[in-house]
N, C-alpha and C positions, 0 to 999 in steps of 0.2 A: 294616122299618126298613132292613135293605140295601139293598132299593130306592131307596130315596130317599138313601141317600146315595149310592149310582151314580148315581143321577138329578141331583144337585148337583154332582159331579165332571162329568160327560158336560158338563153347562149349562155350567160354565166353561170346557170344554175347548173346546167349539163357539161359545163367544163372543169367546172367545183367537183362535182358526183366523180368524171373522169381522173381528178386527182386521186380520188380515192379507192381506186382499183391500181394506182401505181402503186404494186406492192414495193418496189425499191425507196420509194421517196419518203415512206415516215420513219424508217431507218437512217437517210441521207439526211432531211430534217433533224433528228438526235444528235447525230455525229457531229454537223456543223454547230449544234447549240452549243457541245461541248468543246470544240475544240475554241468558240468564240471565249467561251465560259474560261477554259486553260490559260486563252492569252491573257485574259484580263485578270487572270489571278497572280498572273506573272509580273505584274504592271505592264503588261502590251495595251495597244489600241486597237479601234475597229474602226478603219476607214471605206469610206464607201462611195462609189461614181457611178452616174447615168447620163445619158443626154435624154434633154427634150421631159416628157414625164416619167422617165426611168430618171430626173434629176429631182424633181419633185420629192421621188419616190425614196429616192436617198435619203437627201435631207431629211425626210418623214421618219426614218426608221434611226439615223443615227438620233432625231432628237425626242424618240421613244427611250433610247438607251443612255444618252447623255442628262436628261432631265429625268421622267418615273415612268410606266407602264402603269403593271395595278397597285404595285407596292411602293412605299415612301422608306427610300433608301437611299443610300450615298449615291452619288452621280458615277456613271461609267464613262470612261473614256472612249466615244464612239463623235466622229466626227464625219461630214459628206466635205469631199473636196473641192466643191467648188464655191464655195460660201463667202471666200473673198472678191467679189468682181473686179478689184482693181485689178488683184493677181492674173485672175482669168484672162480681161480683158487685153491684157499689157503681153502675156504669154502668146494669146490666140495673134495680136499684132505684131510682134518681137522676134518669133518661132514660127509658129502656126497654132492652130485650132487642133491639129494631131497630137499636140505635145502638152497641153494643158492640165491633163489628169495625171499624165508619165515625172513632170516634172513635178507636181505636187507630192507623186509616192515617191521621188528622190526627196525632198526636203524632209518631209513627214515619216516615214514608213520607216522601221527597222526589222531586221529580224525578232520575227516572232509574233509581230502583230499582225492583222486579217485583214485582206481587201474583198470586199463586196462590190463585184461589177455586175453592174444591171444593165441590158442591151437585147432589145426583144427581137434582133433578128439576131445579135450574137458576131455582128460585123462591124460592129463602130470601131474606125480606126484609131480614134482617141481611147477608146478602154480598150484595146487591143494592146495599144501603146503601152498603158499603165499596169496591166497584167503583166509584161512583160517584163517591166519593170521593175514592178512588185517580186516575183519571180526570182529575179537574178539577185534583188537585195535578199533574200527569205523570206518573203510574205508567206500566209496559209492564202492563197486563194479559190473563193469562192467566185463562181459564175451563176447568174440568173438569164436566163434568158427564152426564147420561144422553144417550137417543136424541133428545129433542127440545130440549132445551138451553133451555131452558126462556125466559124475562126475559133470560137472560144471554146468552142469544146473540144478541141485539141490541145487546149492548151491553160485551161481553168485546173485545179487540183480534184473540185468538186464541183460539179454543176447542177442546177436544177432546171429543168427545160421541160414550160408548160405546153401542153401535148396542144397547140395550135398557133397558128401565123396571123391571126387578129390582135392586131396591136392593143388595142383596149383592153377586151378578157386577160391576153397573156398580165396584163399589168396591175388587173384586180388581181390576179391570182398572186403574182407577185407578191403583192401587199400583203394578202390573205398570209401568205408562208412568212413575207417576214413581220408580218405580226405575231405570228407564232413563237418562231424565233425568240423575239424581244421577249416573249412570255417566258420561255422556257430557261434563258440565261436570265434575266430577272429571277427568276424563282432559285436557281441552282447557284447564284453568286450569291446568296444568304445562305448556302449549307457551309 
């Protein structure tokens, strides 16, 4: 049992170290901070979808941007779209389970504000849905997702895609980036 949990620690450690020879992504990290930063100067929002613990992972990072990070500031407008379950659950019965997140960036989404879709193989047909969605109203879209980026990286504006197909790691690292993220628009909505 030690082992393996050295052996999970070491995998995060060396997939962490891996990011940071991706010389494209602390440039792609900037751009997306800024372009979050834009919308929300503009009074846009920042909506955000996962399944599974890419919904966790939502929810976790819109309520670092809607509540505070490090700073004690006004609230941003950053919400995860699945937070209503009546909605969910009555869409996933009504529609399907495919339409759940597409039809939430029809209600919610306008031009100009950011979808953040999280999807560690990059195939979920429900954020596939919603991308597309997002899309044709004018979202900026962002994709997160694994090493091969699955459907979405055809079709995300930006993508970040963690250089592996372990669901787990990709999802720390996930966190790790949009931790960052929340850092860096927190910081840059006060200039």
């Amino acid at each position: 049992m030690k082992d393996r949990i050295k052996q999970a620690i070491t995998q995060s450690i060396n997939l962490k170290t891996q990011l940071l020879k991706e010389e494209s992504l602390i440039p792609l990290i900037e751009k997306i901070s800024q372009k979050m930063v834009l919308a929300l100067k503009a009074g846009n929002k920042i909506l955000f979808c996962g399944n599974g613990g890419s919904t966790a992972d939502s929810e976790h990072l819109a309520g670092e941007l809607s509540g505070r990070f490090y700073l004690d500031r006004p609230p941003l407008f950053a919400e995860a779209l699945h937070v209503n379950t009546s909605y969910l659950t009555g869409v996933a019965n009504d529609y399907s389970f495919k339409e759940v997140f597409a039809r939430a960036v029809e209600a919610k989404g306008k031009k100009g504000d950011v979808l953040v879709a999280l999807s560690t193989s990059g195939n979920s047909e429900n954020i596939i849905a919603a991308i597309e969605k997002a899309k044709a109203l004018g979202l900026y879209v962002v994709g997160m997702t694994g090493a091969s980026g699955g459907a979405m990286n055809l079709i995300c504006e930006d993508i970040i895609k963690i250089p592996s197909s372990d669901t787990p790691r990709i999802q720390e690292c996930h966190m790790l980036i949009g931790h960052i993220i929340c850092e860096l628009v927190e910081k840059y909505m006060q200039e």
